[in-house]
N, C-alpha and C positions, 0 to 999 in steps of 0.2 A: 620545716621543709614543706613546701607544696606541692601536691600532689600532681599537680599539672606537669613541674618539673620533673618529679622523679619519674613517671614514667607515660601520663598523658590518657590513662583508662584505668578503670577501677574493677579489681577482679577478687572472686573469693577463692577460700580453698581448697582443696580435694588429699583427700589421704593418700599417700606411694610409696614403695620402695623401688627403683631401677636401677635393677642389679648391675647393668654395663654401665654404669655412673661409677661403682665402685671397684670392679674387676677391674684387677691388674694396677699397675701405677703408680697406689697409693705410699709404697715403702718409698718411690722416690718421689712423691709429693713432700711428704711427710720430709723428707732430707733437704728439699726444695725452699719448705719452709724454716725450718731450723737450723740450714748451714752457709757459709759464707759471706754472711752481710754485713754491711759495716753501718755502725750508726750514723744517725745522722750528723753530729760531732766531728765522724771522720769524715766529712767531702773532702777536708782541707790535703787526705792523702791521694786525691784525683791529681792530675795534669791541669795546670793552668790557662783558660782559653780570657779573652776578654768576650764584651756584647758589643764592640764594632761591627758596622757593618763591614762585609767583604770589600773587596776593588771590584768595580766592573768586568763582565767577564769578558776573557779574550776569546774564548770557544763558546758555543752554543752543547750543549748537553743533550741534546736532541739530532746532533749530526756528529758531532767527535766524542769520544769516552768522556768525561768529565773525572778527572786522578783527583780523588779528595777523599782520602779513607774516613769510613763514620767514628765517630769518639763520643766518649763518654768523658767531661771537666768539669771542675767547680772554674765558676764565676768570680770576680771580682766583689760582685751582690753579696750579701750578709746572707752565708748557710742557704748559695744556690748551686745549683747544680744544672748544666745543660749537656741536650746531643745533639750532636748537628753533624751533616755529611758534604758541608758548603751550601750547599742547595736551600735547606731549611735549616732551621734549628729553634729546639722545642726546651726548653726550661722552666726549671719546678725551685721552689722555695722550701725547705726543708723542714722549717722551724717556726710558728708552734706547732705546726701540723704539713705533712706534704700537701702541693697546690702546683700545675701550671701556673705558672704567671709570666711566661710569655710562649710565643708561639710564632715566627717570623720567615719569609720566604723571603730570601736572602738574593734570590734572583729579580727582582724587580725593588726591592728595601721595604716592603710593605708589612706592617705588623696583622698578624690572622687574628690577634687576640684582644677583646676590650675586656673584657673580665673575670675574674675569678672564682672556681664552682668547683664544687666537690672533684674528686678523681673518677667517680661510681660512684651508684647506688646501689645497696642490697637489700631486700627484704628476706629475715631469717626469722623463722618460727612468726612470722607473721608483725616480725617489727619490722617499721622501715630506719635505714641505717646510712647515713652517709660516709664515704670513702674519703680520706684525708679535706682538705677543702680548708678555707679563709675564707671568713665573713666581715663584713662591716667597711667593704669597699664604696665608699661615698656615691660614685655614678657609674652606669656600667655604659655609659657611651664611650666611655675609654679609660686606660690602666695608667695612672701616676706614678710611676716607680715609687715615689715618696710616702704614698698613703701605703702601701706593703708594710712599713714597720710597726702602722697603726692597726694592723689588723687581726683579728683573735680569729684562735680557733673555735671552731662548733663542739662545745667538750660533750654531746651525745656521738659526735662521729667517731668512725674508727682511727686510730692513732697510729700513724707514720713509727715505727720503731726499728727502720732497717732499709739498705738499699745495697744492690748489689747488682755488676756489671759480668757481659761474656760476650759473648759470638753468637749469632743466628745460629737456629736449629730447623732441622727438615723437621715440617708439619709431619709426614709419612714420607714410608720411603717409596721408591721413584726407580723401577728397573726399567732403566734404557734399552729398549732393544730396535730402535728406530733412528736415523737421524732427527736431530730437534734444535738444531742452530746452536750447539756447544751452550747451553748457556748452563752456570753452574746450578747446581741443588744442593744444600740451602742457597739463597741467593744471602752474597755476602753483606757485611753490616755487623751491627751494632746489637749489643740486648741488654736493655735496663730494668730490673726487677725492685719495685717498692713492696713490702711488709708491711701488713696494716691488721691491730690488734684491737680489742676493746678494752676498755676499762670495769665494764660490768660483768659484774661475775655471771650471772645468768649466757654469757657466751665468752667465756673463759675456753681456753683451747683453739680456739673459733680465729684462724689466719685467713685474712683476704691478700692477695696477693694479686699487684698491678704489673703489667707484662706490658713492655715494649719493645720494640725491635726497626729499627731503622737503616735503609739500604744502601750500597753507595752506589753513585751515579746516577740517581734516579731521587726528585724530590717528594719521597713515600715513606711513610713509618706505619707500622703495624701496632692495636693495640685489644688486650683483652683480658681478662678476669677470671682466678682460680679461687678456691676455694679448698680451703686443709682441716678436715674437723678432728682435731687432735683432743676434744673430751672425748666421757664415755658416755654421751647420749648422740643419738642419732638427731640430725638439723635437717628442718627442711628450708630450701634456697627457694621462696616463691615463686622470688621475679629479681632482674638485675637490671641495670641501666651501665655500662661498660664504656661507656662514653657520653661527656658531658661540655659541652664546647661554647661556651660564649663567643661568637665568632662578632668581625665585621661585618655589617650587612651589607647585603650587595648594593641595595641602591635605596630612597626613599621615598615616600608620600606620605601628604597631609592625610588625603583619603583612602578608602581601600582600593585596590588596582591588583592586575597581576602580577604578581612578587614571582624577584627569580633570588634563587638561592643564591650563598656565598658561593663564592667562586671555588671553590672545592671539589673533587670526588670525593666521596666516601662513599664505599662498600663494605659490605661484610660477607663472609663466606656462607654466611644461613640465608641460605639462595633458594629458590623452587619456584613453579608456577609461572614462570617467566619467558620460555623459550628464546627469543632469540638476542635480546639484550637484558643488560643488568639494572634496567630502568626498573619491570614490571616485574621483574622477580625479588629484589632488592627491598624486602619487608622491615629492616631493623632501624631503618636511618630517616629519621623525623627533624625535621629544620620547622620548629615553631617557635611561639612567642614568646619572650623573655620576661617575667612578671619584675625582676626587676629593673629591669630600663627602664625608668619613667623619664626620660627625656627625650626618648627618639621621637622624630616627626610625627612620624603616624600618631593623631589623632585620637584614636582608641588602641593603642599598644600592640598592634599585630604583625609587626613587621617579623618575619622568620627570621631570626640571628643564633637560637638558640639552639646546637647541633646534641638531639637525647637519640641515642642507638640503646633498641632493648626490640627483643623478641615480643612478635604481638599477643602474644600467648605465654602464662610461664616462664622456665621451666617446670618448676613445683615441681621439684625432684626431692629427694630424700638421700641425704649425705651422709651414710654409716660411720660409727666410730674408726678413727685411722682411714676414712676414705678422702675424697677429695671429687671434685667440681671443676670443668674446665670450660668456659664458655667458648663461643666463635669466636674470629678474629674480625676486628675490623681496621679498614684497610685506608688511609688519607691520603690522597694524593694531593699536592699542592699546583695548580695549575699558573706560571708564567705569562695568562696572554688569554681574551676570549675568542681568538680567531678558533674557528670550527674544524681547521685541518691539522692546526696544530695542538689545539686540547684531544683531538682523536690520537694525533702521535704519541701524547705522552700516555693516554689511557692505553694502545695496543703495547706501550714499551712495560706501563704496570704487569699488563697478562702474560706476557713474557718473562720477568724476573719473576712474578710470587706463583706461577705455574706456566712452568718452561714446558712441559708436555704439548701444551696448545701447540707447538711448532712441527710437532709428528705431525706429518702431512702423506701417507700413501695413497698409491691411484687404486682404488678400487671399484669392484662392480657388485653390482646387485643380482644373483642367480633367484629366476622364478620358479629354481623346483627344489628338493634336496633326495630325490632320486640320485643315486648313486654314479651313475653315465651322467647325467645331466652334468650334477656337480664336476667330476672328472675334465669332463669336457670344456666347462668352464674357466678351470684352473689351469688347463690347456693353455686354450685360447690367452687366457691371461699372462702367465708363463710367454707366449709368444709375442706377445706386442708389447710386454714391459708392465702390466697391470703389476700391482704389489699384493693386492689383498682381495677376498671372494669374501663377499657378505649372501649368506642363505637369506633369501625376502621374507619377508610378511607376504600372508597370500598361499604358501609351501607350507608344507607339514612337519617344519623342523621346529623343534618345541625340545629347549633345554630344562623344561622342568618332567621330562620324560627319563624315567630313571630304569628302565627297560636295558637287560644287559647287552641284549644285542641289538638296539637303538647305540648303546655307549661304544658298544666295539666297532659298529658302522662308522659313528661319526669321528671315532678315536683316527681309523681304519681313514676316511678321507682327507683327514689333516694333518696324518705322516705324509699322505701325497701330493697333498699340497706344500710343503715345507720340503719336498726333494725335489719341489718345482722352484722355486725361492716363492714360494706364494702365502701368506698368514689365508687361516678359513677361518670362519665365525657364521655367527648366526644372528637371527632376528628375537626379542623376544616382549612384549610386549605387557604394562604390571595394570597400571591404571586404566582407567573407563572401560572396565570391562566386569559383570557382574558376578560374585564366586557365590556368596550365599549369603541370607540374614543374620549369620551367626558370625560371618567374616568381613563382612564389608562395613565402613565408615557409617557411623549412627552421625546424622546432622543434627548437633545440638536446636537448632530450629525446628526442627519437625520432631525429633525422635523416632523416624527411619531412615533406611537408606537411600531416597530418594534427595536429589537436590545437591550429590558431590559437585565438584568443582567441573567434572569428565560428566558429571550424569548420575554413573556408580562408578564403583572404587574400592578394592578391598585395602581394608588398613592394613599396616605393616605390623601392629602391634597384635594382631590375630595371630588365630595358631594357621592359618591357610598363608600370613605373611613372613612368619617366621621359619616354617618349613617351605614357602620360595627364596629364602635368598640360601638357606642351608643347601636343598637342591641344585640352584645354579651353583653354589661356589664348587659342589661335588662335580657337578657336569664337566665343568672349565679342568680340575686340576683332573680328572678320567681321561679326557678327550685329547687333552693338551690345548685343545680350540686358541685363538691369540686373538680374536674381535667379538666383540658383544653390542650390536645396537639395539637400546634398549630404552621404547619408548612406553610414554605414558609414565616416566618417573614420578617420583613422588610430588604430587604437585601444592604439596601444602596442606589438605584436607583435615580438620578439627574430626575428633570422633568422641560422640559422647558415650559410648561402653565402659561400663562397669564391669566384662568380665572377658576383656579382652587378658592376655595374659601380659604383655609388652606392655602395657601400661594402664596407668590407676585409673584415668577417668579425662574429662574433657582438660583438664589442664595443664598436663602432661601429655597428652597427646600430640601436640605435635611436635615437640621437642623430641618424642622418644621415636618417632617415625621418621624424624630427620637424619638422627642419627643413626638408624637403622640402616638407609638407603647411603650415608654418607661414607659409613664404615665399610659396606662393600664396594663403594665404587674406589676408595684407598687399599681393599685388599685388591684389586683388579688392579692397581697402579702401580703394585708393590709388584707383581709379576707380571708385569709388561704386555698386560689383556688392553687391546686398544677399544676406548670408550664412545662410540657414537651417541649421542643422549641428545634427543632436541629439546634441552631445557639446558639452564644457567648453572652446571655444576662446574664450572674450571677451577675453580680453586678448592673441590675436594676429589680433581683428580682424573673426569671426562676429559677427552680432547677436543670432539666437534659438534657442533649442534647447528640448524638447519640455517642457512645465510639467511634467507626471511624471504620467504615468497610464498604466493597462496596456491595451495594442492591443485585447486579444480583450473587453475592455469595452464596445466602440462595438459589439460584436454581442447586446449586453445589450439587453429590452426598452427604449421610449423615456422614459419614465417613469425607468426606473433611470438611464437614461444623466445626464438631468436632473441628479437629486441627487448623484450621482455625481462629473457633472463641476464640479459647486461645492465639493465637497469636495475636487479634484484644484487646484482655483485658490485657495484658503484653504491649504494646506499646502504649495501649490509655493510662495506667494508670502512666505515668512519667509525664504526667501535672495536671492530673484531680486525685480528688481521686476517689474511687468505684464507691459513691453514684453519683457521676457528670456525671457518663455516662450510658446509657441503651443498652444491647446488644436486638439480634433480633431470634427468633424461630418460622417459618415456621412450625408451627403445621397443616396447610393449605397450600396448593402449593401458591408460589410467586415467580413472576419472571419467572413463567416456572420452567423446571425441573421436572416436573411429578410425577409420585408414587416414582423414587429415589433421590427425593430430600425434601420431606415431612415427616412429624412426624403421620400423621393419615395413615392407623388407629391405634389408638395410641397403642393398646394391640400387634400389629402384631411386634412393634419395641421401645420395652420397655427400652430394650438395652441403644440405642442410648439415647430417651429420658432422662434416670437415668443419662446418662455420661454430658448433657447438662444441668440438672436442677444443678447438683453438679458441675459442672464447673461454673455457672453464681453464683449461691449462695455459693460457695465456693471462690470466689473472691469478695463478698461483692456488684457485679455488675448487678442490675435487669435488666430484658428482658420482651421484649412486646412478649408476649406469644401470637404467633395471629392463632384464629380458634374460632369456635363454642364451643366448650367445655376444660376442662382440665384434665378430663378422663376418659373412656368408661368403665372399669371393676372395682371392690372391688380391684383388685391386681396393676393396674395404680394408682388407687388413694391410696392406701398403700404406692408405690414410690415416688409419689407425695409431700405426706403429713409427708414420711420419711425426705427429702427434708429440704423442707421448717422448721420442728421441730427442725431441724442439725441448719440451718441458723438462728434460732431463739433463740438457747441454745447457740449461740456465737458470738451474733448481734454484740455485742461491739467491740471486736477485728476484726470480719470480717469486718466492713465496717471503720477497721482501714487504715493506710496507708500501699502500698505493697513495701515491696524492690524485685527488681527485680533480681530473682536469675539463672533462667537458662529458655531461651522461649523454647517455641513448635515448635521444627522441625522437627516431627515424626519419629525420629532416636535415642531418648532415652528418661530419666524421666526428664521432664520439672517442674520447683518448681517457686510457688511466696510464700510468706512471709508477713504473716499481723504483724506488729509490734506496742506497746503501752505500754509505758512505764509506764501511770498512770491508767493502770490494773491490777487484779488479773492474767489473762492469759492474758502475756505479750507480746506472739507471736503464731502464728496460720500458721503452713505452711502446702500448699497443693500441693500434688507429683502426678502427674499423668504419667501412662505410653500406650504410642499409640504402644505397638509393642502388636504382635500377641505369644509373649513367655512372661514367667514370668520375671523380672531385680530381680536382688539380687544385692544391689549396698550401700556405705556408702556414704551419704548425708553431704556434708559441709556447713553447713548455719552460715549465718552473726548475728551474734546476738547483736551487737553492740545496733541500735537504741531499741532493745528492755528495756535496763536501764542495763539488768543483766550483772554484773561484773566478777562474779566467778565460779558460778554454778548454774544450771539451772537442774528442775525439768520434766522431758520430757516424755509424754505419747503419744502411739499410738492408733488413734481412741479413745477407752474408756477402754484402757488397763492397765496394770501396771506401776504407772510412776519409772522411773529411772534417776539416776541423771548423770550430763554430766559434767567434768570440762571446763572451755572456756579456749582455748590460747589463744597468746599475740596479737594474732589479734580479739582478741572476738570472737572464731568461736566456732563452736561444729562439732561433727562429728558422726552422726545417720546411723546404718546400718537400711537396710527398705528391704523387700521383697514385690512387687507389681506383682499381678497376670497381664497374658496378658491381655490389652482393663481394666485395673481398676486403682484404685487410693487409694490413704490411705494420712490420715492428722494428724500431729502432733502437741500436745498443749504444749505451754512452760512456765514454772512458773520460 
């Protein structure tokens, strides 16, 4: 095996025990691995599928449900086995040893797969190990079905001795206490489990277990890697590689160029670091060069086809007798088409089925004090114009890691009254870049101080200053009752080279065990319906929102600019995240600087602007931390206010639908997004804004394609007279609109 392949960096080892690797779980690991499976002998008691392709589709999967329930069949193929949801379908060869051997997106007929390669890799006790696998595939520029019966197994790999099928399972559980667009928890599907043993005594007892899970409606399988140490010596798991993909490569050259990857997502849930998309947080998934393709164009062999996901670090954990190991998930989505608006569709439709929380969307504000009146007052105001939630700020002196009993009954004491307003209260609380001590913060294996975190400074999680914060908050939350927690400066990935931290051994467990740290409570907060503001990439262990993507010292920009600005910030965050995924930002209070011309107070003096920013964030279905002491001075603010938020509430559904992107904000003419939903009454929801200082009288061509409607469409302005539109052959319409200067107007489409 080369080393490049299994995992791409070369690391030593460090001694550990982590304990929450083995607490709890392992009697049903242990059951996990020893029960239900059927050899590979039996596929032949599966359901019969063939490897035809599908029939062309009559629906698009992206605008109508797609009815194809996921299954688990043997094949036609000699001792194979596949699952497929219609969409894709993924198939393994059982015999000499499990293997992919094919991998097909059925929506276009294109094969994902040119070769075949281990299932995983593991490194235990410092050997490296491959996971089922077939060797002696002639070329890997593409897969001969015929050369498979030629092909031996790797007899050092682990050996295929079992497979067994069931139902999706919720990662954690999931208290709704919010609307989130019905969508189910587990998201439904499929679950295939391979057993994979050795043959060498020296890890006898030693079960690898491959985990897959595949959805229906949606062309995305989930996959990932346990581990069961049923001897009586403790194992340590160095390092793993949980996915190993000989893909097609996207495109080629003779020379070197910039390569763009397979046409694929792949994510994994061991996320950090990243803020506001899952590009720069997204550390596990490496698309490099395949040593064995000697025949692809490229010249010197570097074309990226070769899809290795592994943590850049470790784990190097330590797997107790009777315990078990359960890596991330990593998550494939099969992309249809490289259009830009439609690869965003299918990615916001991923974040929605494998973390339907993302869809909790309340209107909240930002309070600058946690003075008692203040907040009171707050939750008022809120309470009266339809706010749902009160976030304490940063900047206030509310500090959840304050275990003071009459701080607890204060704030216990404001969130009964908040909650007899219909109001949730939370607070702000801040982990990262900020400095606790030399004995608690992040040791950077480069220098060997604490200088040079990721923030600056940082304390580790794996200190005892880390481990008594998350004890404290989780005491705080279940005291108080509180039901919001923004909570910034997450973990952002930081390596720590401590030897006497107590959370963990040393640099190479470090940041596995600080992942898990922060990840576990942000799932006990999901498990009792604590809503999760985190401006970092946790959705898939359980946050809700993080920052659409705009730069702080902007809100100190005249208010005018801030205007156009922040629609340009909500059009370009919104091609990965949907609405609810991101929170814009309103200086109702000076930030950043910028003075009386860059603030919203007092708010009667510039009502204007305000009206143009509530309609702008709630007309893109995108909430904002409304940050100041109040949310409005006069009867006639709070009228705009609460005109507002009633607008956003008469068309929750489609506003916090998905937006196609129709024309951005460049303060040179009428800028349009487009809320589309196909299984609505109003099917489309488009919002026209104009920044010029004259009236535009102009006809509007909008895309109505993902809205479902085929032929004609029922179109009203504001709450005017509807009119009907026929669509061309491109599905468009074509809307004249008259928008005053500095205003807007929105159209509903049936």
């Amino acid at each position: 095996m080369d080393r490049r392949e299994f995992l791409g960096v070369s690391m030593g080892g460090f001694a550990a025990t982590v304990a929450n690797q083995q607490a709890g779980g392992s009697a049903n690991m242990k059951s996990e691995a020893d029960t239900g499976f059927l050899s590979p002998e039996q596929a032949a008691l599966l359901p019969e599928t063939t490897n035809e392709r599908i029939k062309p589709f009559r629906t698009d999967w992206l605008v109508q449900p797609f009815e194809h329930p996921t299954g688990v069949y043997r094949t036609p193929g000699k001792s194979e086995i596949a699952m497929t949801n219609g969409l894709i379908r993924r198939r393994w060869r059982l015999r000499p040893n499990a293997a992919t051997v094919g991998f097909d997106n059925l929506m276009t007929g294109a094969s994902i797969l040119r070769g075949v390669k281990p299932e995983a890799y593991v490194e235990l006790n410092w050997q490296q190990l491959a996971v089922g696998g077939l060797k002696g595939q002639p070329d890997y520029a593409y897969l001969a079905p015929e050369w498979l019966d030629q092909m031996k197994a790797d007899p050092r790999a682990l050996r295929c001795t079992g497979f067994k099928t069931g139902k999706t399972v919720a990662r954690f559980p999931w208290k709704r206490t919010r609307f989130s667009g019905n969508q189910p928890w587990p998201p439904p599907g499929a679950a295939l489990v391979f057993r994979y043993e050795s043959a060498d005594q020296s890890l006898a007892g030693i079960t690898a277990l491959v985990h897959y899970e595949m959805y229906d409606g949606i062309p995305l399988l989930a996959k990932w890697l346990a581990i069961h140490n049923g001897s009586s010596s403790r194992v340590r798991l160095n390092r793993f590689t949980n996915e190993v993909l000989a893909a097609v490569e996207y495109g080629s050259a003779v020379g070197s160029g910039q390569w763009h990857d397979p046409n694929l997502h792949v994510e994994s849930d061991y996320e950090f670091g990243g803020g506001i998309n899952s590009g720069t947080c997204n550390h596990t998934v490496h698309w490099v060069p395949d040593p064995d393709y000697a025949t692809q164009v490229n010249y010197k062999l570097e074309t990226p086809c070769l899809l290795l996901v592994h943590p850049p670090l470790g784990p190097d954990v330590d797997i107790l007798p009777g315990g078990s190991f359960e890596s991330y998930r990593t998550y494939e989505l099969v992309y249809d088409s490289t259009d830009r608006e439609r690869k965003g569709l299918a990615l916001r439709r991923m974040y929605r089925t494998i973390a339907p929380w993302v869809a909790e969307n309340p209107i909240f504000m930002h309070v600058t004090s946690d003075k008692p009146a203040e907040v009171k007052n707050a939750i008022d105001q809120a309470a009266e114009v339809g706010f749902e939630m009160v976030i304490i700020s940063f900047g206030s002196d509310f500090d959840p890691e304050n275990q003071d009993s009459k701080f607890i009954q204060e704030m216990k004491s404001l969130a009964g009254y908040g909650k007899q307003k219909g109001v949730v209260l939370g607070g702000y609380s801040l982990l990262a870049s900020r400095n606790i001590s030399p004995e608690d913060d992040v040791i950077n294996p480069k220098t060997g101080t604490t200088q040079g975190a990721i923030f600056g400074h940082s304390p580790c999680l794996g200190s005892r200053w880390g481990i008594a914060y998350f004890r404290k908050l989780r005491s705080f939350f279940e005291k108080t009752g509180m039901g919001v927690l923004e909570h910034d400066g997450s973990y952002p990935g930081d390596l720590c080279a401590s030897t006497h931290h107590p959370g963990h051994r040393g640099l190479e467990d470090s940041q596995w065990t600080q992942w898990k740290e922060i990840t576990d409570f942000y799932q006990w907060c999901r498990a009792r319906g604590i809503y999760l503001n985190v401006p970092d990439w946790y959705f898939l262990n359980g946050s809700n929102k993080t920052a659409m993507g705009y730069r702080e010292t902007d809100w100190s920009l005249p208010r005018a600019q801030q205007v156009i600005i922040g629609r340009q910030n909500i059009f370009d965050g919104t091609w990965m995240k949907t609405p609810s995924m991101g929170w814009m930002f309103v200086p109702l209070v000076q930030y950043h600087g910028g003075g009386a011309a860059a603030t919203i107070e007092p708010l009667r003096e510039h009502l204007a602007t305000y009206a143009q920013i509530l309609a702008q964030n709630l007309g893109s279905g995108a909430q904002a931390a409304y940050r100041g002491y109040r949310l409005y001075d006069t009867d006639q603010t709070k009228v705009v206010v609460k005109k507002w938020v009633d607008f956003y509430k008469a068309h929750r559904a489609i506003l916090e639908s998905d937006i196609i992107h129709v024309r951005r904000a460049d303060g040179q003419g009428l800028d349009t997004i487009l809320h589309v939903n196909s299984q609505l009454r109003i099917k489309g929801l488009a919002m026209v804004y104009n920044p010029l200082d004259v009236r535009v009288v102009r006809t509007l061509t909008l895309p109505l394609y993902y809205t479902g409607i085929t032929r004609t469409a029922a179109i009203r302005e504001r709450e005017g007279e509807r009119h009907e539109y026929r669509l061309n052959g491109k599905a468009e319409v074509e809307v004249k609109v008259s928008i005053p200067a500095a205003g807007l107007t929105w159209l509903t489409i049936e």
